[in-house]
C-alpha positions in Angstrom: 11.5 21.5 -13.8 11.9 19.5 -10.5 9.0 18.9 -8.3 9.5 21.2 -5.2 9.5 19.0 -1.9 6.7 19.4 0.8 7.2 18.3 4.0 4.6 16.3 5.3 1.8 18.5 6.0 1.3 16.5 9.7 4.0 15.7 11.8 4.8 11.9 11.9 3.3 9.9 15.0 5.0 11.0 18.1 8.0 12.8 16.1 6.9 16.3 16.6 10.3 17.8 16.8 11.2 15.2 13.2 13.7 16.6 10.1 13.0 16.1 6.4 14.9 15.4 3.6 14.5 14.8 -0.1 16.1 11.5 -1.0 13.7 10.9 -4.1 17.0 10.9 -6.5 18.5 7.9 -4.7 15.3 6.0 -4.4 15.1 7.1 -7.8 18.3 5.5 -8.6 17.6 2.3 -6.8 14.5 1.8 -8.8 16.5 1.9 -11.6 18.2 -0.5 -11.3 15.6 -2.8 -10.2 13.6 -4.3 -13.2 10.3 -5.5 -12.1 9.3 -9.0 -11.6 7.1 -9.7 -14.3 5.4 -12.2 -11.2 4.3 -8.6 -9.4 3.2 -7.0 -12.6 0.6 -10.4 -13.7 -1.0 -10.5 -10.3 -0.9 -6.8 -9.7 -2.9 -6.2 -12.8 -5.2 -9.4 -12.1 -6.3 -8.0 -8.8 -6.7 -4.7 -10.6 -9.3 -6.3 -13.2 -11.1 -8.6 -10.5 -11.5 -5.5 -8.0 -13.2 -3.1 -11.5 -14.9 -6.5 -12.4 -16.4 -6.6 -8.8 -18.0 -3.1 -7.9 -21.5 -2.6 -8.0 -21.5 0.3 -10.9 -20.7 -2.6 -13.2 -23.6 -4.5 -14.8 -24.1 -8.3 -14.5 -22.2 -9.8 -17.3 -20.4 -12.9 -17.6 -16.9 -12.6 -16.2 -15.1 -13.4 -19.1 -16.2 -10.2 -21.2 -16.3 -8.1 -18.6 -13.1 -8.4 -17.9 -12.5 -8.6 -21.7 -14.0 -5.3 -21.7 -12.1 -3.7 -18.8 -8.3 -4.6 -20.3 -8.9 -2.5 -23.4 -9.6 0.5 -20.5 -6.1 -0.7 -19.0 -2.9 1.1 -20.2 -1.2 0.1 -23.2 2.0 -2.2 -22.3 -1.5 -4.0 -20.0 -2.9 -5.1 -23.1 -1.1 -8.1 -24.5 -1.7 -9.7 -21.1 -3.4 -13.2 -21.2 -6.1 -13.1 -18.8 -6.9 -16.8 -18.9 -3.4 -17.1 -17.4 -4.1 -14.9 -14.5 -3.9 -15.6 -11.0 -7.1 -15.7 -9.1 -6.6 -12.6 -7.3 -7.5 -10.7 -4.4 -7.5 -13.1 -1.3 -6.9 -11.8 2.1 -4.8 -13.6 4.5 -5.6 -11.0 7.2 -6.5 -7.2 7.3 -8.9 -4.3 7.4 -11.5 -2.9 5.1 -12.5 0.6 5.9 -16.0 1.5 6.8 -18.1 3.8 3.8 -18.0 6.1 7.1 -14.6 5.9 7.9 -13.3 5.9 4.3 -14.9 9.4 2.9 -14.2 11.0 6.1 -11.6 13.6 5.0 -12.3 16.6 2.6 -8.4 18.1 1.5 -6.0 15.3 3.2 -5.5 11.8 4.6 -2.7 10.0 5.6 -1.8 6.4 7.4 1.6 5.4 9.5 2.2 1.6 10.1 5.1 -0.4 10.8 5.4 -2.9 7.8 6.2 -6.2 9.7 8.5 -7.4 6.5 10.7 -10.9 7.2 13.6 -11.0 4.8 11.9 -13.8 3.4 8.1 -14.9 3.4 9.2 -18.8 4.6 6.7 -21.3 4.1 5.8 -23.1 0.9 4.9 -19.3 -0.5 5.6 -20.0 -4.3 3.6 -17.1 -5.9 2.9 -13.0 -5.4 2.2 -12.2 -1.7 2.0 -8.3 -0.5 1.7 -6.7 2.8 -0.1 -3.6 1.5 -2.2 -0.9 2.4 -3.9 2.6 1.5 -5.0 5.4 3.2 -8.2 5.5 1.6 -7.4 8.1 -0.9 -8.5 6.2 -4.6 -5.9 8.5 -5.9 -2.9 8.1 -3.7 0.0 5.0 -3.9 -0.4 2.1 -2.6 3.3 1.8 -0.7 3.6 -2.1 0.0 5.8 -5.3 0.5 5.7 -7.9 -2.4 6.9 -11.1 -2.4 7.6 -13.7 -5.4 8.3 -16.9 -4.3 12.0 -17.4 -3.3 13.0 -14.1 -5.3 14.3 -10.8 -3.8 11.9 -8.6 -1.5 10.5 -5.4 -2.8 8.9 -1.8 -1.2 6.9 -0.6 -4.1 5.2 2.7 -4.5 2.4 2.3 -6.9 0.8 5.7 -8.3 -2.9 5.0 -8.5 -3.5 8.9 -9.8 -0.5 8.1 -12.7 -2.5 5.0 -13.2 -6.0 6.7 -14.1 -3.7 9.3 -15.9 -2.7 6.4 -18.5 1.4 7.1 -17.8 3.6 3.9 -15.6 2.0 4.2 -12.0 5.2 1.4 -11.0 7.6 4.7 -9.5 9.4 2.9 -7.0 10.6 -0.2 -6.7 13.5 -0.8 -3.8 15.0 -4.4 -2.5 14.5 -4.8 0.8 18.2 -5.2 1.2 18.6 -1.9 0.1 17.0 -0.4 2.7 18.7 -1.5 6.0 19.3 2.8 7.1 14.6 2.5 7.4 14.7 -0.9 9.0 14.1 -1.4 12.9 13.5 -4.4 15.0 10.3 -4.6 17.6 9.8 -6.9 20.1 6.5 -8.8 20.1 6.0 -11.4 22.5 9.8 -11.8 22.9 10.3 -12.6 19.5 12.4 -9.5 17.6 10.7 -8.6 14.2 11.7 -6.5 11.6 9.6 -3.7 10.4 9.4 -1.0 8.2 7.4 2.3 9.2 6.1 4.0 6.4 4.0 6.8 6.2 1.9 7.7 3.1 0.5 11.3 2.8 -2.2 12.4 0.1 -3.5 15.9 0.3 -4.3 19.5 -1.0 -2.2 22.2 -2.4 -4.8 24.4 -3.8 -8.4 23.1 -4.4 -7.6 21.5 -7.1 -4.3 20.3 -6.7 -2.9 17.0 -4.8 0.1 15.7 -3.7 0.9 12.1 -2.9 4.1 10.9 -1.1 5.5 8.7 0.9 8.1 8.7 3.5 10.4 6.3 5.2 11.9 7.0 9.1 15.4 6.9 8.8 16.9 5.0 11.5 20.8 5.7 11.2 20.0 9.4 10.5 17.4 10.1 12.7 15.3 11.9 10.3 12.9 11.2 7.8 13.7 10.3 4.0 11.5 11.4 1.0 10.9 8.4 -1.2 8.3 9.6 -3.7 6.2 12.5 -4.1 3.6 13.4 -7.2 1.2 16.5 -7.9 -2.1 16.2 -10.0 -4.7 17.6 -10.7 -8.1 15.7 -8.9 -11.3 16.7 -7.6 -12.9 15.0 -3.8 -15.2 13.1 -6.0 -12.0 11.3 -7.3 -10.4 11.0 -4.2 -13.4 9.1 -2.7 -14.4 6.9 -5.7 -14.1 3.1 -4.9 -12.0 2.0 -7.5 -8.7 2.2 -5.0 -8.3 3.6 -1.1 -10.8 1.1 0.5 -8.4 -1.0 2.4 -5.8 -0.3 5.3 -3.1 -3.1 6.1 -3.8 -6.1 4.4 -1.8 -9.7 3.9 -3.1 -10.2 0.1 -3.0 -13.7 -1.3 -2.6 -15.7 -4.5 -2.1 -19.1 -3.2 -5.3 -21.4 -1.8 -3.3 -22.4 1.3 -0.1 -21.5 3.3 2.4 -23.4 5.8 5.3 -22.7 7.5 5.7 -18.8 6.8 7.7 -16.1 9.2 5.7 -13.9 11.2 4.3 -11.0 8.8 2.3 -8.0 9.5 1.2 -4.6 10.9 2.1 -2.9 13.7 1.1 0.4 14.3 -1.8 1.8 12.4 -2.7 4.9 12.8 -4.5 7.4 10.3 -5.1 11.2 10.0 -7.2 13.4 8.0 -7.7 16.9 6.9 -11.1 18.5 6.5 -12.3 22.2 7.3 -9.3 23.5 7.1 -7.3 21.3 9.9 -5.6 18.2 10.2 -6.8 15.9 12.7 -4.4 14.4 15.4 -3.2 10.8 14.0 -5.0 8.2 15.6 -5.6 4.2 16.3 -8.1 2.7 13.7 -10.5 1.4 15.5 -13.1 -1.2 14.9 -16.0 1.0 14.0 -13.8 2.2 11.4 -12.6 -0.8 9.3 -14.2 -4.3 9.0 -11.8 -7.0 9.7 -11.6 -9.7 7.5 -10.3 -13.0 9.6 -7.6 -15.1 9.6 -7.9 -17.5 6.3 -5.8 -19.3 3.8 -4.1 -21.3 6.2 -2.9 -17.8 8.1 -3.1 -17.6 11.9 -3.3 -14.6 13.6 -1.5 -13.3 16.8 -3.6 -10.5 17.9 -2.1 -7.7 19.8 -4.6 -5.4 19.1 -6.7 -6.4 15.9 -7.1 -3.2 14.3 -3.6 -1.7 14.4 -0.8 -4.0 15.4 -0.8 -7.9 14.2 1.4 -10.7 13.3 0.7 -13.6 10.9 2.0 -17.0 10.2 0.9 -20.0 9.1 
């Protein structure tokens, strides 16, 4: 039986009076007929290894067998992968970690809106996987982001991190970015128009033990907002607030050394809301004493507008 749709349990940033629709079966459809870059797979799964490899829970061991160790814990169609072939993983061009504080402050729901700055193309001399990502710091939500291959086609994916744990395909959407031209709006930043994306990405409570994860996207001819995904599981808080996943807002995440000559990428935006008590919270700016920013690097510079919620790269 179909999933029943929810609407968002919080109204979007300043859209009090928004519609809803479910439009899972045509992103559904889209996804489809998308296969998946086997580029975004290697690195996605190398940055998943690094980040288990990295946590404090696990004991000092050399890095080979460690992460040795953690592939036979990945699901099956992960296991054939060579990691002496993959990437180094993980750098950060730009973004925001949350605080311990910031992160575990919500008890039945959390949610984060942000404008995915998204150029058609990255530019530059990028030649590998680069993703303008973020979570919204439940471990068990989707990570909705922005990859980039090289010269290859764009791509919005919603990656399940609760289907992940589960053992089932945690890739559930996977849309071109020149599919998606009805979500697409253009902002003006410093006189310069740039195209973004505003997604919002909603994990919460049902019942006590029940959550839902989804994401929406604004839809700009329609003037309403567009289900893309949605997915209900059974979790505990504990889970929720675990540090395998949900640590980071908007990130530029890197697997080159260096960049030159990219287009202007980003966030703009940011803004978070939980629920705890029994109430949602009024979406609001993160703020510095809620995230730890991690600079400009890689060969990225930074055009600070405000450097928590809204900020352009290039390099």
């Amino acid at each position: 039986m179909a999933e029943e749709m929810l609407s968002p349990p919080l109204a979007p940033p300043g859209d009090t009076s928004a519609t809803f629709l479910d439009n899972q079966a045509e992103f559904a459809q889209i996804t489809g007929r998308t296969p998946l870059d086997e580029g975004f797979r290697r690195d996605f799964i190398a940055r998943h290894i690094r980040r288990i490899a990295t946590l404090p829970s696990v004991p000092a061991a050399p890095r080979s067998s460690v992460m040795r160790a953690l592939q036979s814990q990945l699901p099956e169609d992960w296991q054939g992968i060579d990691l002496d072939s993959l990437p180094t993983p993980g750098g950060v061009g730009y973004g925001m970690f949350y605080a311990p504080a910031f992160r575990s402050a919500f008890q039945e729901g959390t949610g984060i809106y942000w404008e995915v700055a998204a150029p058609a193309a990255p530019g530059g001399n990028v030649n590998t996987t680069l993703y303008l990502t973020a979570t919204n710091r439940a471990a068990l939500g989707v990570e909705a982001l922005v990859g980039y291959n090289g010269a290859s086609t764009p791509v919005f994916f919603v990656f399940d991190w609760a289907l992940k744990t589960a053992g089932s395909d945690p890739w559930q959407r996977k849309l071109p970015l020149s599919t998606l031209g009805a979500y697409a709006k253009s902002e003006t930043v410093n006189g310069q128009a740039i195209p973004v994306l505003p997604v919002m990405n909603m994990t919460y409570q049902t019942d006590p033990t029940t959550w839902i994860n989804q994401v929406w996207f604004q839809n700009q001819a329609a003037g309403r907002w567009d289900l893309v995904y949605q997915f209900s599981y059974q979790a505990t808080l504990a889970q929720q607030l675990s540090d395998e996943s949900g640590t980071w807002g908007p990130i530029v995440e890197t697997f080159q050394d260096q960049y030159q000559g990219t287009n202007e990428m980003g966030a703009l935006k940011t803004t978070l809301a939980a629920r705890s008590n029994g109430a949602w919270g009024n979406w609001l700016p993160l703020v510095p004493a809620q995230a730890q920013l991690t600079g400009a690097s890689k060969g990225f510079t930074a055009d600070y507008l405000d450097p928590n919620t809204s900020w352009l790269l290039h390099s």
